[in-house]
C-alpha positions as CSV (number, residue, x, y, z in Angstrom):
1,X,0.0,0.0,0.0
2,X,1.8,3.2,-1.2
3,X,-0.5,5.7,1.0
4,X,-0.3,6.3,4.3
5,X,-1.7,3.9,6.8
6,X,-4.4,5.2,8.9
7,X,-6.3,3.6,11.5
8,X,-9.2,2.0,9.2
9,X,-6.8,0.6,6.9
10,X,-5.1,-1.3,9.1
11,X,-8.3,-2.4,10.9
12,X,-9.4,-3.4,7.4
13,X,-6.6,-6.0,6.6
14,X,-8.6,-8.2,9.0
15,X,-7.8,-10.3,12.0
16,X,-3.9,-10.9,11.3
17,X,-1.6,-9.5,8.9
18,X,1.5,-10.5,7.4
19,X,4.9,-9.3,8.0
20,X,6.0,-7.4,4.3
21,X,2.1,-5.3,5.2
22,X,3.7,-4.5,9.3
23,X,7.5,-3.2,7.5
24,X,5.1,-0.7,5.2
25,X,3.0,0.3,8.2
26,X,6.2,1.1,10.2
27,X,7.8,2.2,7.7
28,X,11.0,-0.3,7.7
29,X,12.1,-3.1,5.4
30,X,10.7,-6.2,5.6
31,X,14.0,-8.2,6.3
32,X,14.5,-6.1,9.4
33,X,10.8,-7.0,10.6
34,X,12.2,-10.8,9.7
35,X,15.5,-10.5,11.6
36,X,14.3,-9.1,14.5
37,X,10.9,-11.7,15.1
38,X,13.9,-15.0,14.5
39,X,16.6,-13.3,17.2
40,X,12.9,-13.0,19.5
41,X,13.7,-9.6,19.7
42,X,10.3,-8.0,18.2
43,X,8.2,-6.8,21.1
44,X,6.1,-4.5,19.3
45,X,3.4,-7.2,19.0
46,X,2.6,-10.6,19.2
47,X,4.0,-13.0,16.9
48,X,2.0,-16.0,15.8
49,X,3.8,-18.9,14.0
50,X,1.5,-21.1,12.1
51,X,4.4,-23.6,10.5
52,X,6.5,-21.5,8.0
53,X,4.0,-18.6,8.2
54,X,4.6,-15.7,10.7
55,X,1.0,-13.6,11.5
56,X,0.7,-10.5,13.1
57,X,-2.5,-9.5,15.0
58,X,-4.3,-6.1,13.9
59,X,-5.3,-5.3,17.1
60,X,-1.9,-5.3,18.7
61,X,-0.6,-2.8,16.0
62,X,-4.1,-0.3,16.2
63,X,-3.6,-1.2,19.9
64,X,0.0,0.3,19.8
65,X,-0.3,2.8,17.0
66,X,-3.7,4.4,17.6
67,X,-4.3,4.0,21.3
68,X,-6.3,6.9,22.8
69,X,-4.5,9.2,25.0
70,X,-4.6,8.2,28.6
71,X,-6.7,10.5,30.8
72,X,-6.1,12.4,33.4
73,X,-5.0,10.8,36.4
74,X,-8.0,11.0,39.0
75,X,-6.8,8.3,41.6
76,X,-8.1,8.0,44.9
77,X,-4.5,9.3,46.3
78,X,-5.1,12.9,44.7
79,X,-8.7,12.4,46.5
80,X,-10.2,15.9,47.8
81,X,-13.1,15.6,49.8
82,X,-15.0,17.8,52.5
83,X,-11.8,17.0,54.8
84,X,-9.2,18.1,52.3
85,X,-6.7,16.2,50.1
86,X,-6.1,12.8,51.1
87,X,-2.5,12.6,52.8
88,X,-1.3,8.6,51.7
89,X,1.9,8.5,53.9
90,X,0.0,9.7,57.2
91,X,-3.8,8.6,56.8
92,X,-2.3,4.6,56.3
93,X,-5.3,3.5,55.2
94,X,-8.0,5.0,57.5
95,X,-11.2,6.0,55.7
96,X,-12.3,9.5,56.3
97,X,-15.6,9.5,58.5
98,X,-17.1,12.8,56.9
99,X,-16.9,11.5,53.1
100,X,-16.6,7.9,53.5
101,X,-13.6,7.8,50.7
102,X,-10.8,5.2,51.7
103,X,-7.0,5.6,50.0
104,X,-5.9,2.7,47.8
105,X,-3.4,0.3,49.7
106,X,-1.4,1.0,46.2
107,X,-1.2,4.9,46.8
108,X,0.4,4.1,50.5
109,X,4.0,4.7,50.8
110,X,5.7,2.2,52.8
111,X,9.9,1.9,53.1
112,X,11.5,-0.8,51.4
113,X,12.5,-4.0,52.9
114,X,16.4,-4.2,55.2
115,X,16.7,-0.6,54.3
């Protein structure tokens, strides 16, 4: 395909692809695609051998070309309630009585092990 890719065409191509079509869509030869799936060091999708043939799953390319912007973090850490901005390293897990919230045992700070 000698225009440029855009997120329908590639969704187009169906449920795999093969891996001369993923060297156009990233722009790279073909061989280097090749050489880099046989020394296992491709990680920008999964590979899926089916005897000689190597396959490359749509989704994982619109997945990694066309992902949606992540939003705005809004985690339970950066909480403000009626009693103010949740404080992780000195609440330690105590829910607030006024609004209820709880912080996330993953937002607590704790020191690391024999240090």
């Amino acid at each position: 395909m000698s225009a440029a890719w855009t997120r329908e065409s590639v969704e187009a191509l169906g449920p795999t692809t093969d891996v001369p079509t993923v060297a156009s869509i990233f722009g790279v030869n073909k061989d280097t695609v090749y050489a880099q799936i046989r020394r296992g060091e491709w990680t920008a999708t999964r590979v899926l051998t089916l005897g000689r043939k190597i396959k490359i799953p749509t989704r994982d390319l619109v997945a990694l070309l066309y992902a949606p912007e992540p939003a705005p973090s809004n985690s339970e850490a950066e909480h403000h309630c009626a009693s103010g901005p949740h404080n992780p390293s000195s609440e330690a897990m105590a829910p607030h009585t006024q609004c209820g919230c709880r912080v996330a045992e993953s937002a607590v700070i704790r020191p690391l092990r024999g240090a």
